[in-house]
C-alpha positions in Angstrom: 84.8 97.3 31.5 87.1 100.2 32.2 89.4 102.2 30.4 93.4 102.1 32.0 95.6 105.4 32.0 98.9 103.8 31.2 102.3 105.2 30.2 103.2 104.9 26.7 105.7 101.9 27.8 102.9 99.4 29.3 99.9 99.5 26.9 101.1 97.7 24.0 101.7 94.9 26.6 98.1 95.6 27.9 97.3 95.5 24.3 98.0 91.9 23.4 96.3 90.9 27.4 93.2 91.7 28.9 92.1 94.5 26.9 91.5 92.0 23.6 90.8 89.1 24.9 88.8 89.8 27.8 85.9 90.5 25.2 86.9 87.4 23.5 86.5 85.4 26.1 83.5 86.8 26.5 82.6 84.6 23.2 84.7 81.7 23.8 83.2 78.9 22.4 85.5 75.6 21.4 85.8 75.0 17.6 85.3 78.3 16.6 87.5 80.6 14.7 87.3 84.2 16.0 87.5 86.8 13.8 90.0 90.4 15.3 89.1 93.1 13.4 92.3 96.1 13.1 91.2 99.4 12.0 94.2 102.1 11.5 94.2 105.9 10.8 97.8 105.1 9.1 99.2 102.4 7.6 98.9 98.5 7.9 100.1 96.8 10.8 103.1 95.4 9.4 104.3 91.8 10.7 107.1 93.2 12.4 105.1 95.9 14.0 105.9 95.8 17.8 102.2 96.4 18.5 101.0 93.2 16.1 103.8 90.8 17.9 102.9 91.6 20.9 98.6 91.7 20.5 99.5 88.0 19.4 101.6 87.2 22.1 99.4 88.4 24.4 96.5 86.6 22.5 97.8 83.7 22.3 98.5 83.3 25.9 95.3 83.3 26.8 94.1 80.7 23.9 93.6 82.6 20.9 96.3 81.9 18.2 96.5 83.1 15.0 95.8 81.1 12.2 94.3 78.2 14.4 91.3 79.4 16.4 92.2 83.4 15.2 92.1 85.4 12.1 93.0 89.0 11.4 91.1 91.1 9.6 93.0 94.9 9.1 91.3 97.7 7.0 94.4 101.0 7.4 93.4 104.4 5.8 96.9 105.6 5.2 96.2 108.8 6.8 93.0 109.1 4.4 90.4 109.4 7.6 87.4 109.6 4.8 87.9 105.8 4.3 87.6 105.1 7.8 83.8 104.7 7.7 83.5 102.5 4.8 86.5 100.3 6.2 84.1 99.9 9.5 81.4 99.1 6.8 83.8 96.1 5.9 84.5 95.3 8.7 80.9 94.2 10.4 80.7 92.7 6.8 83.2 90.0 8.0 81.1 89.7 11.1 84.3 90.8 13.2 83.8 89.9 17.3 86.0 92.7 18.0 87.5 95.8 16.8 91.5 97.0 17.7 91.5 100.9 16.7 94.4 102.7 16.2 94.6 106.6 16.5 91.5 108.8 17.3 90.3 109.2 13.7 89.9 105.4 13.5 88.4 104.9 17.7 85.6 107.9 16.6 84.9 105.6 13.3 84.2 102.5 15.2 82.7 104.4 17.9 79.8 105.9 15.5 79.4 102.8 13.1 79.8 99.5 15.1 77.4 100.3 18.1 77.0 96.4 18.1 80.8 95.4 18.3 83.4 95.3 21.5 85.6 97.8 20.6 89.2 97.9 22.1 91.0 102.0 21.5 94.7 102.4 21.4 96.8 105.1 20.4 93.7 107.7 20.5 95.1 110.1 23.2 92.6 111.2 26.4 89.4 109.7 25.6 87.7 111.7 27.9 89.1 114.9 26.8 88.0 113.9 23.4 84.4 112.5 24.1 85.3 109.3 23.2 84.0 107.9 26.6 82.1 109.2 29.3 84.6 108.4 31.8 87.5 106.3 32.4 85.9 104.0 35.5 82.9 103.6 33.5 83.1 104.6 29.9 80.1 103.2 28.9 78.8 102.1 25.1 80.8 99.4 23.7 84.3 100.6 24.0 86.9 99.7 26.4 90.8 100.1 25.4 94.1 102.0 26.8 95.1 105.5 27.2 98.6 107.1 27.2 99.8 109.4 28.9 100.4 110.9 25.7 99.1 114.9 26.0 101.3 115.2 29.4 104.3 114.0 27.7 104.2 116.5 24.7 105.1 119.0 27.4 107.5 116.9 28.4 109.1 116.4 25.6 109.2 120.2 25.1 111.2 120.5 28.6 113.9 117.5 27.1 114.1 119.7 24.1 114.7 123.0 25.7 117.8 120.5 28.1 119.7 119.9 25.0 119.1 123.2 23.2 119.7 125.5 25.7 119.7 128.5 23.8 116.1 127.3 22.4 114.0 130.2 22.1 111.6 129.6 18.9 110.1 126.1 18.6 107.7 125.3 15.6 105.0 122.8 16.0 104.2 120.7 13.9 101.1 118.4 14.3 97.8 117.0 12.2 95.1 119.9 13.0 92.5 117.6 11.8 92.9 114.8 14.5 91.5 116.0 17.9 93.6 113.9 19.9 97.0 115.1 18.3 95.9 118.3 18.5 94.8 118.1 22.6 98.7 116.8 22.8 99.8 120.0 20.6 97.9 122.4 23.2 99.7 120.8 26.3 103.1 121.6 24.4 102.0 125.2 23.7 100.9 125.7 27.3 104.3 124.5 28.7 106.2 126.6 25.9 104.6 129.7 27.1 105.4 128.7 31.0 109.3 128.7 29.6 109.0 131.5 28.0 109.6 130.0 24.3 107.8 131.3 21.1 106.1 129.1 19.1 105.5 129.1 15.3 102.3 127.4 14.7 102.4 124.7 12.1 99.2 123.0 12.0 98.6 120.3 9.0 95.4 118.3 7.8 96.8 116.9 4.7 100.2 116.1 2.4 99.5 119.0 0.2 99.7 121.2 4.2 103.4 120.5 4.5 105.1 122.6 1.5 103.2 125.6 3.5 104.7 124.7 6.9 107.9 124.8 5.2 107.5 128.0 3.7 106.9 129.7 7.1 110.0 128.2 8.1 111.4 129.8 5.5 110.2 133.0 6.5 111.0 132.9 10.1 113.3 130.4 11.1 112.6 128.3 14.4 115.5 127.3 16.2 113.7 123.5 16.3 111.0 121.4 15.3 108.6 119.7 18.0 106.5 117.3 15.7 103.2 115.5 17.2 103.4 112.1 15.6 100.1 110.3 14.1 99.5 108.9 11.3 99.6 112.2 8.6 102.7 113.5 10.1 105.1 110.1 10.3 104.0 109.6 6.5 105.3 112.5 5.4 108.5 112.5 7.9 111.1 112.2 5.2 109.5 115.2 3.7 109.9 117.3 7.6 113.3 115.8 7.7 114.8 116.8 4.2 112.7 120.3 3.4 112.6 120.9 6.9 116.2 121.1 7.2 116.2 122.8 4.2 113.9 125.7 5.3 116.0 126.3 8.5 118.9 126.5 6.6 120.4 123.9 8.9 122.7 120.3 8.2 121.8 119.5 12.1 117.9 119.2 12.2 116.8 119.3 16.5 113.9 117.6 15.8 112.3 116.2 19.1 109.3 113.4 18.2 108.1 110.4 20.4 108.8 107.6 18.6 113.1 107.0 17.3 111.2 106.2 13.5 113.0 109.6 12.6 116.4 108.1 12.2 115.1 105.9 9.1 114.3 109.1 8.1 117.4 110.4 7.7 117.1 112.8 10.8 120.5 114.2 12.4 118.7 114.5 15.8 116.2 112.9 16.9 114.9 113.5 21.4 113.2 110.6 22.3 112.7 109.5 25.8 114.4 106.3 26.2 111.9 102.7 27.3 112.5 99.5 28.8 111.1 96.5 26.9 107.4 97.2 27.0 107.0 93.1 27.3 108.4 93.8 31.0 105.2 95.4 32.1 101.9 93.7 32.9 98.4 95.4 33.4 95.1 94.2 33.3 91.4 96.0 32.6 89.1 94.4 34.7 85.5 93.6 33.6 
């Protein structure tokens, strides 16, 4: 197995294909009911999650339905990493055949517990850069999986900020210090601030109680906008970076610039979010 270097826009597609079932199929055996593990730094994945309709979908087309010859078995830490380990525990205790991992905190669980079990990463930024693999070609171990383009994006997304804010000259960052691949994505961003000459106020978080203290520097010395790295610990608290945020900059009109558009439930004025077509449009495949 290898591990694919996909935009943002083609692996949730790649997801619910090759990349799960390919181990699956590995075990195919007719009668049996196969057991798909989910392991998530965050929260659950919902029903309506667009990742869980279209793992399904993608599932299903190649013989594996839910609730006939399929069954889902999701452990989330709601951005508690410490349970990760004991979730794995439970995990193997259901004797899954494979394990879906979303977000680094979850892909480094799985890696160093289930030894024994495929394991499929998502959402876990460069797995290289973070040692999660030995190599994208051949990442050896038990883990194959997807990898976005994430960490070459932040920077992006700092340029598309800088286009709608000209006068943009002090950016703070917020992003989870504690999760190596957010914080990989956080140093691309910093790198392309300093190329455009923007300051940036560091605002690095590893827990809820983290945010009143981001605010404060806000407080202290007001950016001009927020650039927030989205995992798990930081889309949890986003109401809180929305309102207090706002609050601390003294501002109505929060430029917030994030990569996901979940920041309008939140009440955000502004949100810069690269726009994507229908991520069922795309089709990728891992090859064995």
């Amino acid at each position: 197995m290898r591990f694919d270097r996909l935009k943002r826009r083609a692996f949730i597609t790649l997801l619910g294909t090759t990349a799960v079932s390919w181990p699956l199929a590995a075990l195919a055996q007719q009668g049996k009911i196969y057991r798909l593990g989910l392991l998530a730094n965050g929260p659950a994945v919902g029903l309506n999650d667009e990742r869980r309709k279209a793992l399904l979908s993608g599932l299903a087309a190649q013989g594996f339905v839910d609730g006939q010859n399929l069954a889902l078995v999701q452990r989330a830490a709601d951005a508690h990493p410490e349970r990760l380990d004991g979730f794995v525990a439970e995990l193997k205790a259901a004797n899954v055949n494979v394990i879906v991992t979303f977000g680094y905190p979850a892909a480094l669980a799985a890696k160093q517990s289930a030894k024994d079990i495929p394991i499929v990463v998502t959402g876990a930024g460069d797995p290289v850069a973070t040692g999660l693999v030995d190599g994208l070609a051949r990442p050896g171990g038990n883990i194959t999986g997807v990898t976005e383009l994430g960490t070459e994006l932040s920077a992006k997304r700092l340029e598309i900020l800088r286009d709608a804010l000209p006068t943009l000259s002090r950016v703070a960052m917020l992003w989870n210090a504690a999760d190596l691949g957010m914080t990989l994505r956080y140093r691309s961003a910093e790198d392309a601030a300093r190329i455009l000459g923007i300051t940036v106020q560091t605002l690095g978080v590893r827990e809820p109680d983290d945010f009143d203290q981001a605010f404060a520097e806000m407080t202290r010395e007001r950016p001009d906008a927020i650039l927030m790295v989205s995992d798990a610990l930081t889309m949890l608290n986003r109401r809180r970076v929305v309102l207090c945020g706002g609050r601390a900059m003294k501002r109505t009109s929060l430029p917030l610039q994030v990569p996901s558009a979940a920041l309008h439930d939140a009440g955000a004025s502004r949100s810069v979010t690269p726009t994507a077509p229908s991520l069922r449009a795309w089709r990728h495949r891992i090859a064995p």
